[in-house]
N, C-alpha and C positions, 0 to 999 in steps of 0.2 A: 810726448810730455804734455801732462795740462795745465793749463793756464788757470792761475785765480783769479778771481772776481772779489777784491775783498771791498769794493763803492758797492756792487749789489749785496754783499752780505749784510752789510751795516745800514744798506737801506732798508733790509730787511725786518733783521733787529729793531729798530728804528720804528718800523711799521707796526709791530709786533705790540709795542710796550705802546705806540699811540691806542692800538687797538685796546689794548688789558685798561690802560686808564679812561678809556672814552664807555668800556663798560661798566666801569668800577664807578663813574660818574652818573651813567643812565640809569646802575641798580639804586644808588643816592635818592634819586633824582626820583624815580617811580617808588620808591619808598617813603619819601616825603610827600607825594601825592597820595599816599593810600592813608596816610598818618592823618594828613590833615585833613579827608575827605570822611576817616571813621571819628575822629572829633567834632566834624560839622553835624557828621548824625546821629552821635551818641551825646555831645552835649546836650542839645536841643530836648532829645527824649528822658535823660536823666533828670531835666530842668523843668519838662514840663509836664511830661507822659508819667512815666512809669519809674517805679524806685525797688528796691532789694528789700527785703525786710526777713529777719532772721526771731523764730518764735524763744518766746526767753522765758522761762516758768511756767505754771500751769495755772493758771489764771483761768485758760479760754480752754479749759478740759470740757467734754471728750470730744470737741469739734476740731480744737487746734492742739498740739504737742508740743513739748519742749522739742526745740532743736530743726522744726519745722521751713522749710525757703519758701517766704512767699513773694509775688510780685504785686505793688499797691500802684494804683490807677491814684494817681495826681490830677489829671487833669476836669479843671474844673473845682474842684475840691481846694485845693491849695493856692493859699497866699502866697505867690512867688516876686521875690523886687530883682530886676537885671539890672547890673552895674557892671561898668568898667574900671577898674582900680575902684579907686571910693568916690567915683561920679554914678549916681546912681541913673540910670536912666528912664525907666518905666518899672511901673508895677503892675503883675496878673492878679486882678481882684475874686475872688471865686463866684460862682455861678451855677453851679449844681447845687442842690438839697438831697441830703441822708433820706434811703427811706427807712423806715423802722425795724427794725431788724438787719439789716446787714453790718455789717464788721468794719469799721475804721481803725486808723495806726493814726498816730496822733504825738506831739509832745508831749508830756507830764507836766500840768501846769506848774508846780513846786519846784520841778528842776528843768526845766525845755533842751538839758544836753540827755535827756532819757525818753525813749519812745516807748510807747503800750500800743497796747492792741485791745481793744474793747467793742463790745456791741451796742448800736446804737437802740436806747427805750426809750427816751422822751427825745419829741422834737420840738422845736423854738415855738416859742409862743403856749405852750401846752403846762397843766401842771400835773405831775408826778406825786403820787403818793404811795409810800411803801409801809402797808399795814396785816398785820397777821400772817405774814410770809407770802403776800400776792403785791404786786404791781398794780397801781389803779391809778388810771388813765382820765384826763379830767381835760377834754376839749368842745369843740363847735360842734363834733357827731355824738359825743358822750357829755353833755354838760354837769350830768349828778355824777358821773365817774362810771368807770368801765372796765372787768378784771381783765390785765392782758394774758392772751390766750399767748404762749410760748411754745407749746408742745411740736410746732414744727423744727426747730433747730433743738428745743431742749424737752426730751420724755416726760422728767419728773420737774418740770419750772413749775406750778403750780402749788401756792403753799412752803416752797423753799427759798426764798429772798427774804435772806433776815436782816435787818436793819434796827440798829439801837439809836436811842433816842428820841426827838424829832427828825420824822423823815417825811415832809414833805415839800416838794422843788417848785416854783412858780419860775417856769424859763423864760427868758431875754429871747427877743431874736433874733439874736444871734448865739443862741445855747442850745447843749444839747444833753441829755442824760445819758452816761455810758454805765454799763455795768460788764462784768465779765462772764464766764458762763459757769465755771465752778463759783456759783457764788458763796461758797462757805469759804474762799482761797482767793480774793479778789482787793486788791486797792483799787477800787474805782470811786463814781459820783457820791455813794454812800461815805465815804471817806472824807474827799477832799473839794465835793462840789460838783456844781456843775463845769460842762468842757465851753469854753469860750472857740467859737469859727477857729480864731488866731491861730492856734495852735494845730489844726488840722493838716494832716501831711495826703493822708485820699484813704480810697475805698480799697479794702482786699478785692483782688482780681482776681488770682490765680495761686493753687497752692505747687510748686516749681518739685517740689523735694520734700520727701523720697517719690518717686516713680511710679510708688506702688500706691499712693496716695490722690496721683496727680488730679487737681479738679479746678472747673472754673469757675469762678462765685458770679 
């Protein structure tokens, strides 16, 4: 005849369910360490580094697309303040300069809850002037003015920037002239002005999407 064991069974049991909750705590437990270790690294780079940007209209035809994922290079570029609740604690002042021609994402001075995307023509300190469908450039290398040559990013820039009215910009130092590149399809500086720093979010970095597309500015 056998004998039970029912103190070892129930130590066993016992053993069992310590075991199931001692893993159910350590999977917790390493899962709150991976949470708050991809928070420490994804905040940081979303705050300072690098941001998402999604192409909206045809503005920046045939170099950008509707529908486009780009990645924008913040850093340096953008006015960022860190705060905890509403104590603010420091602010990142920017420190980089546009060169001329490359592409920024930027607030919309008139509404700052809308971003664009434009390319930078006049830099700070510089004046702008847009006559007979040319760009003319008026700085310390050019002081009688200078037509900008474009045909690297755009074939037919030459003679196609039309502009009504008075169109000519004397920029701030802290300004910059954008324009987009389908210029017959564009709200840009011809519009609503020149772009104050403030407003700057960084440079196009990288075009993400589609695949087929992919490049690094």
């Amino acid at each position: 005849m056998e004998e039970e064991y029912p103190e070892r069974e129930y130590d066993e049991k016992n053993q069992n369910r310590k075991e199931s909750e001692g893993g159910f705590f350590s999977f917790v437990f390493d899962l709150a360490k991976i949470i708050i270790l991809s928070l420490v690294i994804i905040i940081p780079i979303r705050t300072f580094l690098f941001q998402p940007f999604f192409v909206q209209g045809k503005s920046m035809e045939p170099n950008f697309q509707d529908g486009e994922y780009l990645i924008v290079n913040e850093f340096g570029y953008k006015k960022t303040k860190v705060a905890v609740g509403e104590k603010e604690l420091f602010t990142v002042t920017p420190f980089k300069e546009f060169e001329r021609g490359e592409v920024a994402v930027f607030r919309y001075p008139d509404n700052p809850e809308e971003y664009f995307i434009k390319r930078i023509i006049g830099l700070p300190g510089e004046k702008i002037e847009i006559k007979g469908g040319d760009v003319i450039v008026y700085n310390k290398q050019n002081p009688t003015g200078g037509i900008l040559d474009e045909t690297r990013y755009l074939e037919d820039a030459l003679g196609e920037t039309e502009c009504s009215g008075s169109c000519v910009y004397d920029l701030k130092d802290d300004e910059y002239l954008v324009l987009g590149d389908n210029r017959g399809h564009s709200s840009d500086s011809r519009r609503w002005g020149a772009l104050s720093k403030e407003y700057v979010i960084g440079k196009v970095f990288l075009r993400a999407w589609p695949f087929t597309d992919f490049k690094v500015f």
